[in-house]
TORKOL-4160 file (C-alpha; in steps of 0.2 Angstrom, whole numbers, padded with zeros to 4 digits, m for minus):
294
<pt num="1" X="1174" Y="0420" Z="0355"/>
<pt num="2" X="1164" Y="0432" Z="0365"/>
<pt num="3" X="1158" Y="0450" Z="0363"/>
<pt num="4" X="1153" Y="0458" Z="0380"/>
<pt num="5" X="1155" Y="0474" Z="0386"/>
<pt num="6" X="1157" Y="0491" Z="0377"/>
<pt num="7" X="1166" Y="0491" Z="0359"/>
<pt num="8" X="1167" Y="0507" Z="0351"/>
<pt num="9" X="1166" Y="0509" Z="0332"/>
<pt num="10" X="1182" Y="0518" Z="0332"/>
<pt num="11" X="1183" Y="0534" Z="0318"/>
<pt num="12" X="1198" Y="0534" Z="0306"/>
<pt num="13" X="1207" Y="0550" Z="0308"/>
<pt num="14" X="1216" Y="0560" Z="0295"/>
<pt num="15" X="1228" Y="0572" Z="0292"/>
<pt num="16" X="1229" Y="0589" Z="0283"/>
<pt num="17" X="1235" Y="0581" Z="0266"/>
<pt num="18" X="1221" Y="0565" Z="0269"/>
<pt num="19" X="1233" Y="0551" Z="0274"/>
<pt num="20" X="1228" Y="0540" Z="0289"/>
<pt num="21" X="1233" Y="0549" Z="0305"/>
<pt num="22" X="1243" Y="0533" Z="0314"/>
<pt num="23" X="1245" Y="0545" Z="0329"/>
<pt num="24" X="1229" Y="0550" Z="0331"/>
<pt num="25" X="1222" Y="0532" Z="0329"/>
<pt num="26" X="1232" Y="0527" Z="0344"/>
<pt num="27" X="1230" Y="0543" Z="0353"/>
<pt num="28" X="1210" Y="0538" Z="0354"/>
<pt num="29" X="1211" Y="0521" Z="0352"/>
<pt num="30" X="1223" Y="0523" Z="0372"/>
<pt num="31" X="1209" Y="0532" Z="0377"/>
<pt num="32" X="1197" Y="0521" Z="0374"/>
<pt num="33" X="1207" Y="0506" Z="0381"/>
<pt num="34" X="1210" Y="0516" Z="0397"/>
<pt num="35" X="1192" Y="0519" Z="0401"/>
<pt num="36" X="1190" Y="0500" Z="0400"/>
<pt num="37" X="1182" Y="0497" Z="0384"/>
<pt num="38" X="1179" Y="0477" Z="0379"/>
<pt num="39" X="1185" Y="0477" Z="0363"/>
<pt num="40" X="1188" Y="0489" Z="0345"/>
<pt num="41" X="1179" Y="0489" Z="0329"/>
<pt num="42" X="1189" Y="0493" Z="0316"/>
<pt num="43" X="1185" Y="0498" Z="0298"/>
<pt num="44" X="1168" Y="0500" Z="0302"/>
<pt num="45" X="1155" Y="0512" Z="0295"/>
<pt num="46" X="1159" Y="0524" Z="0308"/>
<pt num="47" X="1178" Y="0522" Z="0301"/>
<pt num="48" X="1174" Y="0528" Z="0283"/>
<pt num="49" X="1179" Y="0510" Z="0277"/>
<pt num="50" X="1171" Y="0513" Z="0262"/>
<pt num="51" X="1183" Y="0528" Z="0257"/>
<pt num="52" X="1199" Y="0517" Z="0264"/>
<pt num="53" X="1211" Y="0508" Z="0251"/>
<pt num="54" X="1216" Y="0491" Z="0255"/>
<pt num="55" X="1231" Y="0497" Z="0262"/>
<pt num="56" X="1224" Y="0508" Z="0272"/>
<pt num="57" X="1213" Y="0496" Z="0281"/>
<pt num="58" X="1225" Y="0487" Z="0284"/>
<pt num="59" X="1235" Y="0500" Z="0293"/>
<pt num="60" X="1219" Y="0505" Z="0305"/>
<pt num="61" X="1217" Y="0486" Z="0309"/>
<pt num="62" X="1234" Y="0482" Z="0313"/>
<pt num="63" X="1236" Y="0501" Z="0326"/>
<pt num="64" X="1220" Y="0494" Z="0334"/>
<pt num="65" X="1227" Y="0477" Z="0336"/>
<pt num="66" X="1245" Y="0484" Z="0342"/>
<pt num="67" X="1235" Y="0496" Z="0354"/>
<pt num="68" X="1224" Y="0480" Z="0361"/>
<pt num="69" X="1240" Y="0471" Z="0363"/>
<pt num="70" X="1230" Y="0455" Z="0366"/>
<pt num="71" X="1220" Y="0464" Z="0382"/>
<pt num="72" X="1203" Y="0465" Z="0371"/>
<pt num="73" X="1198" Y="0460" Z="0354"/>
<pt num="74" X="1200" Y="0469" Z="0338"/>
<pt num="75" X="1184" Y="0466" Z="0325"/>
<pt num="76" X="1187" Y="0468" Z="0309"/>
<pt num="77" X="1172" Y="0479" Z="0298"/>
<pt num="78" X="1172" Y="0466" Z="0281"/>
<pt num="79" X="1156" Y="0473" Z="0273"/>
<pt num="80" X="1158" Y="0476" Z="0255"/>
<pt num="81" X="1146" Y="0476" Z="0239"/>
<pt num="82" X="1153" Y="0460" Z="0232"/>
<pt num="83" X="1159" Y="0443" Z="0239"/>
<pt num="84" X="1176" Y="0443" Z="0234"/>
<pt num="85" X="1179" Y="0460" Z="0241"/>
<pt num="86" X="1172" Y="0453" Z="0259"/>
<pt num="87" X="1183" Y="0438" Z="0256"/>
<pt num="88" X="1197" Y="0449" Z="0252"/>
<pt num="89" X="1195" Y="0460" Z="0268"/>
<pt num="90" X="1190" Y="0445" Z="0279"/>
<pt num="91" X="1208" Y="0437" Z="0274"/>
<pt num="92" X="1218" Y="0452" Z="0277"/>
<pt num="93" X="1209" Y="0456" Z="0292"/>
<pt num="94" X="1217" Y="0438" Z="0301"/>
<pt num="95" X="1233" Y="0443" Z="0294"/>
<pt num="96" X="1232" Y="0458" Z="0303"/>
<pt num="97" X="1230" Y="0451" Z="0318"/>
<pt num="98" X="1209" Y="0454" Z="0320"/>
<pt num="99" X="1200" Y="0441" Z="0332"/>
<pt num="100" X="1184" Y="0440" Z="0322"/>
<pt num="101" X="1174" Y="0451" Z="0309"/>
<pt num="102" X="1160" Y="0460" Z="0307"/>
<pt num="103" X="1151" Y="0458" Z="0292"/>
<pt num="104" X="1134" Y="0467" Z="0282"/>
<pt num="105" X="1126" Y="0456" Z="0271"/>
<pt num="106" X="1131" Y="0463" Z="0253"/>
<pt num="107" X="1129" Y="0482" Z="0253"/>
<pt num="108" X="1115" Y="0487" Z="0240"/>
<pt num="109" X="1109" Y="0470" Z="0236"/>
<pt num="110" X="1091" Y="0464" Z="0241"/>
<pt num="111" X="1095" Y="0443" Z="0240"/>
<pt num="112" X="1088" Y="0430" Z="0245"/>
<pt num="113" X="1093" Y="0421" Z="0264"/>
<pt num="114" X="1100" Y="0407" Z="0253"/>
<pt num="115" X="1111" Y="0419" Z="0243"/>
<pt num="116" X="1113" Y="0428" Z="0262"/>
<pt num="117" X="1119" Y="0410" Z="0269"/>
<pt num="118" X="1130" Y="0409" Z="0254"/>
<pt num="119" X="1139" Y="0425" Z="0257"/>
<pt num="120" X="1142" Y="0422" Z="0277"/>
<pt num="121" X="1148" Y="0405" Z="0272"/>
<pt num="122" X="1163" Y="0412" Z="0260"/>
<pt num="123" X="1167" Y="0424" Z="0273"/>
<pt num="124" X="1169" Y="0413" Z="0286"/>
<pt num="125" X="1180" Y="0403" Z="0275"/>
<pt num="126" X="1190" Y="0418" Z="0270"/>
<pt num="127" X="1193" Y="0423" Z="0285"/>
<pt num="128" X="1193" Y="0407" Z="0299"/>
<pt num="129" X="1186" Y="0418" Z="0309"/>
<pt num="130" X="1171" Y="0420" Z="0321"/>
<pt num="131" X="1159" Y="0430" Z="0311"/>
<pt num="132" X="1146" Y="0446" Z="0321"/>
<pt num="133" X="1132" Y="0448" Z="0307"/>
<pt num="134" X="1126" Y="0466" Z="0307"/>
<pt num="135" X="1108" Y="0469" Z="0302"/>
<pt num="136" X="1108" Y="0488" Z="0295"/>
<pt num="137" X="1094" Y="0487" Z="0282"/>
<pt num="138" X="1099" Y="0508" Z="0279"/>
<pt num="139" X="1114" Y="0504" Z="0274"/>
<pt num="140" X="1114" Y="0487" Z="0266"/>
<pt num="141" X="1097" Y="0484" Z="0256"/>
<pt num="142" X="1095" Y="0469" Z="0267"/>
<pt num="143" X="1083" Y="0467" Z="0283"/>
<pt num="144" X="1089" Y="0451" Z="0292"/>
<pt num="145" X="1076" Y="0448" Z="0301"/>
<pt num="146" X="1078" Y="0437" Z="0318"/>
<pt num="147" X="1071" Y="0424" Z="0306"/>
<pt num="148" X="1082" Y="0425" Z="0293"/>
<pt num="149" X="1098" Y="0427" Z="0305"/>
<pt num="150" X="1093" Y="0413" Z="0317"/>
<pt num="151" X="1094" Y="0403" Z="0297"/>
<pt num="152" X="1111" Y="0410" Z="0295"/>
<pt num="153" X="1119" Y="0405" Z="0311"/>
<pt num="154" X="1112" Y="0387" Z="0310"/>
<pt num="155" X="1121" Y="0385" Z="0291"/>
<pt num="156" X="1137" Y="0394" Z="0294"/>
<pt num="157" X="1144" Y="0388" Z="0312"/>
<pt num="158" X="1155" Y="0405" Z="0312"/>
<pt num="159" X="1142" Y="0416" Z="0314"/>
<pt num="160" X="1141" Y="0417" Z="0333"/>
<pt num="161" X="1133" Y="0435" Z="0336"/>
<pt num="162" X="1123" Y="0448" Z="0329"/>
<pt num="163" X="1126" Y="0465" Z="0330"/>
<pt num="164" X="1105" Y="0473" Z="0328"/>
<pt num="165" X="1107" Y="0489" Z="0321"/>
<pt num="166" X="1087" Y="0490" Z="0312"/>
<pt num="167" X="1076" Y="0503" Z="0324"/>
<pt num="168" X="1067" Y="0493" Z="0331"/>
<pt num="169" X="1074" Y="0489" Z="0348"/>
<pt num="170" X="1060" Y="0473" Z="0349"/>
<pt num="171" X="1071" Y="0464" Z="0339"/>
<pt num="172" X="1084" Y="0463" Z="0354"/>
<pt num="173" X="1072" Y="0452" Z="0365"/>
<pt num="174" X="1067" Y="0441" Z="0350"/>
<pt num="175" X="1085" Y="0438" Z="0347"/>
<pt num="176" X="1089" Y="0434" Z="0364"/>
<pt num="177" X="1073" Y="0424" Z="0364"/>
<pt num="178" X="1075" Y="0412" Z="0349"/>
<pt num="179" X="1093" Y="0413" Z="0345"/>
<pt num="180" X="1110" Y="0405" Z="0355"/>
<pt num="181" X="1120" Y="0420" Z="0349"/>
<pt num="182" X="1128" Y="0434" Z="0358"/>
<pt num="183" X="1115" Y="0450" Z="0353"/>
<pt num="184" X="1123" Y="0467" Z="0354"/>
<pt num="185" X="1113" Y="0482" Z="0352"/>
<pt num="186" X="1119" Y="0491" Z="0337"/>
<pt num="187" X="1111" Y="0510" Z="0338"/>
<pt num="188" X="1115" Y="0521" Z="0350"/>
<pt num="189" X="1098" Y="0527" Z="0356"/>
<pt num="190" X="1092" Y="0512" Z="0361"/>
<pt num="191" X="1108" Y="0505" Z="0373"/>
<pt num="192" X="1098" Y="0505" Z="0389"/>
<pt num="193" X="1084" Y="0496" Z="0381"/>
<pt num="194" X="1095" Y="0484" Z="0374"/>
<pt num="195" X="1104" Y="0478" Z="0387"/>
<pt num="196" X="1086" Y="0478" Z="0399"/>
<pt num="197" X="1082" Y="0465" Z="0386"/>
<pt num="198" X="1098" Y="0452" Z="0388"/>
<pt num="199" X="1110" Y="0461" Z="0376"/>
<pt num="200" X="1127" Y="0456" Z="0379"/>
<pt num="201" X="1136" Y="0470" Z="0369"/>
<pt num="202" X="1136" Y="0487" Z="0362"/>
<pt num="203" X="1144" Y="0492" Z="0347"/>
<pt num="204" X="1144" Y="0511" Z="0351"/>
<pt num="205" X="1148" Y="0527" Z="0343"/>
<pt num="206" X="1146" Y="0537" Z="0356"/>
<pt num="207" X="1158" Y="0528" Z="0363"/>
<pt num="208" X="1173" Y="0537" Z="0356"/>
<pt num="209" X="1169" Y="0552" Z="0365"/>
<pt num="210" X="1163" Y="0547" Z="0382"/>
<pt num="211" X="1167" Y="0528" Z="0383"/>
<pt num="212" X="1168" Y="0528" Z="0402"/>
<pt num="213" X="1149" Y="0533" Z="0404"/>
<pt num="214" X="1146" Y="0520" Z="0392"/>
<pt num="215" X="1154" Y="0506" Z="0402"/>
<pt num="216" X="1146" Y="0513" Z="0419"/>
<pt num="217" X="1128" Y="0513" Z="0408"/>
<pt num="218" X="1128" Y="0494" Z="0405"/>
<pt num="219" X="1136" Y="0490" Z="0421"/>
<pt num="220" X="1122" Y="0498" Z="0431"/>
<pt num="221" X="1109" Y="0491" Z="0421"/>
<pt num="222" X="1114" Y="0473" Z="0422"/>
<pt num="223" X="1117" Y="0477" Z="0443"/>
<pt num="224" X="1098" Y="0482" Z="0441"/>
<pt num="225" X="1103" Y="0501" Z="0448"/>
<pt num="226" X="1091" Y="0507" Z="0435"/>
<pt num="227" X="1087" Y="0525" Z="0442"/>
<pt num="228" X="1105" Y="0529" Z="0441"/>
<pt num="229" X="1108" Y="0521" Z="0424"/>
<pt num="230" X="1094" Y="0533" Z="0418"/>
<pt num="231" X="1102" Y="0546" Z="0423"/>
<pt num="232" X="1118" Y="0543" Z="0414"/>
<pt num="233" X="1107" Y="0540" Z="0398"/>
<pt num="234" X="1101" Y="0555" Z="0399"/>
<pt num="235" X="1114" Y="0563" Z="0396"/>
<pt num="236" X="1119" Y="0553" Z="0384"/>
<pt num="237" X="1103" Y="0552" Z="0372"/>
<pt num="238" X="1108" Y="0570" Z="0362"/>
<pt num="239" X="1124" Y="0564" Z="0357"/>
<pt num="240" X="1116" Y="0545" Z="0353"/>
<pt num="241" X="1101" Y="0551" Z="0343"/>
<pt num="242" X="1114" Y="0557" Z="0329"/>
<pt num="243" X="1121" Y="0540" Z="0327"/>
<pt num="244" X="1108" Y="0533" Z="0316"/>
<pt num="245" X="1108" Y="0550" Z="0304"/>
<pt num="246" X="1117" Y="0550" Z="0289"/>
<pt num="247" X="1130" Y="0561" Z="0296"/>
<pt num="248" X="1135" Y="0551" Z="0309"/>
<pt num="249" X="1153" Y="0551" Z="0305"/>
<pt num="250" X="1153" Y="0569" Z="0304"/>
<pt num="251" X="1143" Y="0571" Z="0321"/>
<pt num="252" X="1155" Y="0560" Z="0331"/>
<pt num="253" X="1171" Y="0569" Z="0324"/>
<pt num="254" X="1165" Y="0584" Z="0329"/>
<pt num="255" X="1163" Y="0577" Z="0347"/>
<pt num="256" X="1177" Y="0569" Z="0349"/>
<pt num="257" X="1186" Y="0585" Z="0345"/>
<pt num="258" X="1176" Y="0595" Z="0357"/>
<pt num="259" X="1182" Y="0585" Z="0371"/>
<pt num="260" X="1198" Y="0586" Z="0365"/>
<pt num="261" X="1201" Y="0568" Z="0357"/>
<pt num="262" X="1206" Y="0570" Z="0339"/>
<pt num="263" X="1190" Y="0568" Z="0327"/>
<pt num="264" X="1194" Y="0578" Z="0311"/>
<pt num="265" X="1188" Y="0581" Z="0295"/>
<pt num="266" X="1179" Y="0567" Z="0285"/>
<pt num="267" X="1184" Y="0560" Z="0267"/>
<pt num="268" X="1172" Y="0564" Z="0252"/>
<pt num="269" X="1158" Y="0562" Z="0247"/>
<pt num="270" X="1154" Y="0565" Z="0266"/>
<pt num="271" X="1154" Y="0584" Z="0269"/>
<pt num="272" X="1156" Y="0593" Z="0283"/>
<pt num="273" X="1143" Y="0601" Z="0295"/>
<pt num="274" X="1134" Y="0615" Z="0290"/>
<pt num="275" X="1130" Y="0630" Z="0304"/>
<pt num="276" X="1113" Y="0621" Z="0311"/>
<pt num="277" X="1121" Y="0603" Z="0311"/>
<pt num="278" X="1134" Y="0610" Z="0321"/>
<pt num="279" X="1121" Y="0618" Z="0333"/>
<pt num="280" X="1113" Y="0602" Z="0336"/>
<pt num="281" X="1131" Y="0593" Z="0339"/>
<pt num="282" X="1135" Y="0610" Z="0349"/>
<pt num="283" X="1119" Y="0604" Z="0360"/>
<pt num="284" X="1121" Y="0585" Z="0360"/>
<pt num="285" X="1141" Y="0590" Z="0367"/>
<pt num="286" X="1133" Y="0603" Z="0380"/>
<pt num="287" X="1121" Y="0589" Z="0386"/>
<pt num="288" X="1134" Y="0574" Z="0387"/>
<pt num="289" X="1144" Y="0588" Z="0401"/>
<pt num="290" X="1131" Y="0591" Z="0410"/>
<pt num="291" X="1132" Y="0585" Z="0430"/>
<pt num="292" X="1123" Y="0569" Z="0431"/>
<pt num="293" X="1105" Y="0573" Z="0442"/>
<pt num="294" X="1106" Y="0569" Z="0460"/>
């Protein structure tokens, strides 16, 4: 299994009475596919997974897959507070038709790697699947550091990649450095960095609304056309600097419904913009049109 390329952490749209929007999901998820993404994340952070039942999940996983129809793969978002609950979501994330999962360490919980290397295991039991840790120390309470996820992998043969989503964009090259696993960058405003220093991935947000510049930003980097991916990212940035706020869903919503894919409300407790937010989203969507420099 293999993560290269551009995978959007595709949003979960809803409709007016708060059901999942099946025909918006597969309006946006064809969008994506058409402007050559490499595979979708699905009930991910950027797809409110925490505010999805069971049922619900497993709807979003299984439009993604139908939409992939075997062209790219579908990653399954797993995380969840408890090890049952990962174990529950991994399992149903194979029936659905998911190629591999992507997994926080257990959300809210500072343990200890041997207790980290003990939840990764039952996952990958769970789920028979290829595992991508993701490394989010603002949303899970746990830093895994290159350390502790070079640990992980060598104890739990699924985990084959990491998804590096901590700030600090040094991490990449250590990764690359000292680990055998597929490293994708997992913050927006660090893409270019990250694929600079051997990334093979990027699991976007920004993505959903302009996934075409996204794929033409890796590609020119790793055909060493530097100038010109600069260019792309700088129009880009605005729109990337929001991912790693705590509005993030909110922020990418908005976008995708100013360039006329279908974003939507969000589901509580996530409110929505207030009148400065939605100047700087009004900015970042501004910026992101803008002709790239000559």
């Amino acid at each position: 299994m293999h993560f290269p390329g551009i995978i959007p952490a595709a949003i979960t749209p809803f409709t007016a009475d708060d059901r999942v929007d099946e025909a918006a999901l597969r309006t946006n998820l064809e969008a994506l596919v058409g402007a050559g993404v490499a595979g979708l994340v699905a009930t991910g952070t950027m797809g409110e997974a925490g505010q999805l039942s069971d049922g619900e999940r497993r709807t979003v996983v299984e439009t993604c897959v139908a939409v992939a129809g075997g062209a790219i793969p579908v990653i399954a978002g797993v995380s969840a507070g408890s090890t049952a609950a990962a174990c529950r979501h991994a399992a149903a994330a194979r029936e659905a038709g998911a190629a591999a999962v992507m997994c926080l360490p257990p959300l809210n919980y500072r343990g200890t790697t041997r207790e980290v290397i003990a939840f990764y295991a039952a996952v990958a039991e769970a789920g028979g699947q290829p595992i991508m840790a993701y490394n989010n120390p603002e949303a899970s309470g746990i830093d895994l550091t290159p350390a502790v996820v070079a640990e992980v992998a060598a104890a739990v043969d699924a985990v084959v990649a990491v998804k590096e989503c901590s700030g600090d964009a040094r991490r990449i090259a250590a990764l690359v450095n000292d680990t055998d696993l597929e490293v994708l960058v997992g913050g927006d405003d660090w893409a270019l960095e990250g694929f600079a220093t051997g990334a093979t991935g990027w699991v976007s947000g920004v993505a959903n609304v302009a996934p075409a510049d996204c794929v033409a930003l890796q590609a020119l980097v790793e055909a060493g056309r530097l100038a010109e991916a600069r260019m792309i990212y700088a129009r880009l940035l605005p729109l990337a600097r929001l991912d790693m706020t705590p509005k993030l869903v909110q922020h990418f919503k908005g976008a995708m419904d100013a360039v006329g894919l279908r974003g939507g409300p969000t589901r509580p407790p996530r409110l929505a913009l207030d009148e400065a937010e939605r100047e700087v989203l009004h900015a970042a969507v501004a910026a992101l049109r803008a002709p790239v420099a000559a």
